[in-house]
N, C-alpha and C positions, 0 to 999 in steps of 0.2 A: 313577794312580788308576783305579782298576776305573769305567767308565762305566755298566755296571749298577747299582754300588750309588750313582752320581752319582745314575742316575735315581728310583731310590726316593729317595732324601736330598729332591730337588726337587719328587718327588709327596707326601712327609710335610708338606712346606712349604705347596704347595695345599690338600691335602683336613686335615692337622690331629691326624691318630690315623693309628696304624701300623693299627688295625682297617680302618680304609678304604682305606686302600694296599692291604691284602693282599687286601681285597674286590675291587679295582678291577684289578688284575693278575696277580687268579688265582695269587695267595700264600697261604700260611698264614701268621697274625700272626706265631708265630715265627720261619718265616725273612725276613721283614723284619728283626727287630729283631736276629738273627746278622747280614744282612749289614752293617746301619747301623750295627753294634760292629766289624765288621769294617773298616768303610771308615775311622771311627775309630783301631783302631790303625794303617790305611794313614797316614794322617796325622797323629798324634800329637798331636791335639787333641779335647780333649771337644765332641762334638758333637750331643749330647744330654742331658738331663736328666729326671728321674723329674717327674710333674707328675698328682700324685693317681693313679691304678692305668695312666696312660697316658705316652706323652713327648711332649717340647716340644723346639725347638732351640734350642740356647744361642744367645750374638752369632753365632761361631765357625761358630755351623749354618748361621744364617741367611744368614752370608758369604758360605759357601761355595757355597750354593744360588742363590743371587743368579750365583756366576760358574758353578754348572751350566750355567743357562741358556745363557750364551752357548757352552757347550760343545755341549749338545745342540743348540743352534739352526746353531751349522756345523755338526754331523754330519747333524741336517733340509736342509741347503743341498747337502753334497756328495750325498744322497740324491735328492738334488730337482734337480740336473747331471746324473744318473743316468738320471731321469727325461726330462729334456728331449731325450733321445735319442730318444725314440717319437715318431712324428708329431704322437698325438692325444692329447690327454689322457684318460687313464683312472683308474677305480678309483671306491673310494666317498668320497665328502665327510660329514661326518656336522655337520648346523649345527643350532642351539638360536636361539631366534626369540622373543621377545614376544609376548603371543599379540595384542594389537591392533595387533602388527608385523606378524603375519603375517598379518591379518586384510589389512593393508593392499597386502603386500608378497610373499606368495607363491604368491597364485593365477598373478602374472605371473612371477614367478621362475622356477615350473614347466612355465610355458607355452614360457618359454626354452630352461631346460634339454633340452626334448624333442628340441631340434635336436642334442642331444648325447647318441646314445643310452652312448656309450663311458663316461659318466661315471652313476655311482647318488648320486642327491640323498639323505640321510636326514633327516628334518627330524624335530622337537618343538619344541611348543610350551611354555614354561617362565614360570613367571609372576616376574620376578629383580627383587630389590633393586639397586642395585649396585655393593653390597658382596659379591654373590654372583656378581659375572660373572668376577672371577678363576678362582676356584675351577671355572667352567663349563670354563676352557679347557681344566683334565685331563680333559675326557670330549668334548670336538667339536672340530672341525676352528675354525671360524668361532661367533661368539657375537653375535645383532643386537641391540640392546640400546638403552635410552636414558636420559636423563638432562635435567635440565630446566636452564633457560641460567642462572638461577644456580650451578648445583652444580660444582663441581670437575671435571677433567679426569680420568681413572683414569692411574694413573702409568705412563706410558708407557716406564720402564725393562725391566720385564719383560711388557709386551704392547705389540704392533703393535696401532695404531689406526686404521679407517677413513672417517671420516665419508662417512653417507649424503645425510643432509637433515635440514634442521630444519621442523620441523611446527610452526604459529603452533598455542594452545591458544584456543579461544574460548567464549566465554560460552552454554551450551545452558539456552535457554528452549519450555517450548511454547507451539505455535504463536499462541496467543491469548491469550499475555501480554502485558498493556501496553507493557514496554520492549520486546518484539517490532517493535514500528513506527521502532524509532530505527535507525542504522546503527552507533551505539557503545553501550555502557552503562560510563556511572563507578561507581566501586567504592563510593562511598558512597548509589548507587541503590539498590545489593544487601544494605543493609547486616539488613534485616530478611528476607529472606529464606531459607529454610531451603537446607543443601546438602546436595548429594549426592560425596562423595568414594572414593578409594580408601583402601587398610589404609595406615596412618601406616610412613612409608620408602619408602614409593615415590613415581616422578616428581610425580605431577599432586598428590600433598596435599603435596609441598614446596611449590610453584607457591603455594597455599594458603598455608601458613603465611609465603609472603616475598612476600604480599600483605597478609599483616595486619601486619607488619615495616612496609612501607612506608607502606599507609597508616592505620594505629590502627584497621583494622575489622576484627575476630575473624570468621571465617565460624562461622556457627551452621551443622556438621556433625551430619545426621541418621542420615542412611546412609552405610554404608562399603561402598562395590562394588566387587572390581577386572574385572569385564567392563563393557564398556564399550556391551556390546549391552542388557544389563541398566540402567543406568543410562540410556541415551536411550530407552528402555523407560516408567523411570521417571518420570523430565522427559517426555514427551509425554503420560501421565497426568496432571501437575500436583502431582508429588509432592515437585518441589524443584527448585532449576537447579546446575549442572553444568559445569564446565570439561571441553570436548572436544576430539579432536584436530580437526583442519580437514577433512584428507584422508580422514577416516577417518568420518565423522559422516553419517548419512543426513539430507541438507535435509530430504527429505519428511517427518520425521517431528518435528524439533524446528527450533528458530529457533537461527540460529548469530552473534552479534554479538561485534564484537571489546571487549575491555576496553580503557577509553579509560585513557591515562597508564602502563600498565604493557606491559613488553613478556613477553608470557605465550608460554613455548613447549618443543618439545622435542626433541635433539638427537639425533638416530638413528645408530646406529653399530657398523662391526662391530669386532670386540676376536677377535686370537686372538693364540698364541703367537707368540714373534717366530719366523721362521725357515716356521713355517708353510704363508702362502702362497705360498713360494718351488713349493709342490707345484704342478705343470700344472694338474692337476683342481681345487684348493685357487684358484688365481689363476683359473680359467675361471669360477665359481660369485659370487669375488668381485668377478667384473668384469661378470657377469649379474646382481650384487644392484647395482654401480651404476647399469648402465643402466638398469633398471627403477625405480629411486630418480627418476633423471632425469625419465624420461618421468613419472612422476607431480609432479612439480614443475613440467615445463616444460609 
């Protein structure tokens, strides 16, 4: 089997439309869709299907895509032996970051990196579900990403995981609220209170909703923020309280109390292709994002 057209097969699997394969690889939609009929009669199975003016992968596609991966993840590994022959690690890294990740996490990242002029950091910041961090890993190197302690693990078949830290989520009050003077607050303190959340699918209004799961008390949502500079913003006016991160939250400006009886938090993480960090520069950035994880915990 032609590993070019493995690799389109595996990129139609991420991104969903042969339109965005051909976008992303500097194709025209046509010859994706010659080579992926090509790769088809290499293997004499249908591996695609008509799916409204677009295509979709049959079982068969999706098979097969599934063992691209580990095809291209050795050919990233003998690439990356290739690599380990240079003293230093070079080249560009290109990472995608949360933006209250990187609020929290990349002033010191880059502070790192400068010891390593041989290596180019590219960073954005991306605002992801994460349902959308698979998909991230056809366009960057590394993906930081998070997820709240209920929620599912991302399936770790076709992406490496790296946990950074988990960040405790706490109750944002301003400073001259009542339950301000306590060092907990119960959920059924809060129950008339108005909130301030982020857009529905993301970490912090899961958090939310597998708090009214547990304890029978709906949060009355007024505002939907997803900056999180915007929201303690808001709470320090008195315009509603706020689940925040810990590490991430300016004392000065709001009151930060833990929710008493629920364990509120969330899980930091970086997600790339398997085979990926086998790169020097790829392993030198993600051992810069640990440490830097560290020292903010420790």
């Amino acid at each position: 089997m032609d590993v070019r057209r493995l690799r389109l097969l595996r990129e139609l699997a991420d991104r969903g439309t042969v339109t965005a394969v051909a976008a992303a690889l500097s194709y025209t939609p046509s010859a994706v869709s010659q080579q992926l009929r090509a790769l088809q009669a290499e293997v004499g199975v249908q591996l695609t299907e008509p799916a409204g003016r677009g295509l979709r992968l049959t079982d068969a596609g999706r098979a097969l895509a599934a063992r691209a991966d580990e095809v291209l993840a050795a050919l990233d590994r003998a690439e990356a032996e290739l690599d380990s022959y240079r003293s230093t690690p070079r080249g560009v890294v290109r990472l995608a970051i949360f933006p209250s990740g990187a609020f929290l996490l990349l002033p010191g990242l880059l502070r790192r990196m400068a010891a390593h002029p041989e290596v180019r950091l590219e960073c954005r910041d991306v605002d992801m579900t994460p349902a959308e961090v698979p998909g991230l890993t056809a366009d960057f190197d590394l993906v930081v990403t998070h997820r709240d302690d209920q929620a599912p693990p991302l399936d770790g078949e076709r992406v490496a995981i790296t946990p950074l830290l988990r960040e405790p989520l706490d109750v944002a009050l301003p400073l001259d609220h009542p339950l301000a003077a306590q060092e907990r607050v119960e959920p059924a303190e809060l129950v008339e209170e108005p909130w301030l959340s982020v857009d529905v699918g993301f970490p912090v209004d899961d958090v939310l909703r597998s708090l009214a799961v547990r304890t029978g008390v709906r949060p009355r949502v007024v505002q939907r923020i997803n900056d999180f500079r915007v929201t303690e913003a808001l709470v320090a006016d008195g315009h509603g309280v706020a689940l925040l991160p810990r590490y991430s939250a300016n004392r000065r400006a709001v009151a930060l109390r833990p929710l008493g009886g629920v364990r509120a938090g969330r899980n930091i993480e970086v997600v790339s292709r398997r085979g990926t960090a086998e790169r020097p520069a790829v392993r030198l950035v993600l051992d810069e994002l640990t440490a830097e994880a560290g020292r903010i915990v420790g």
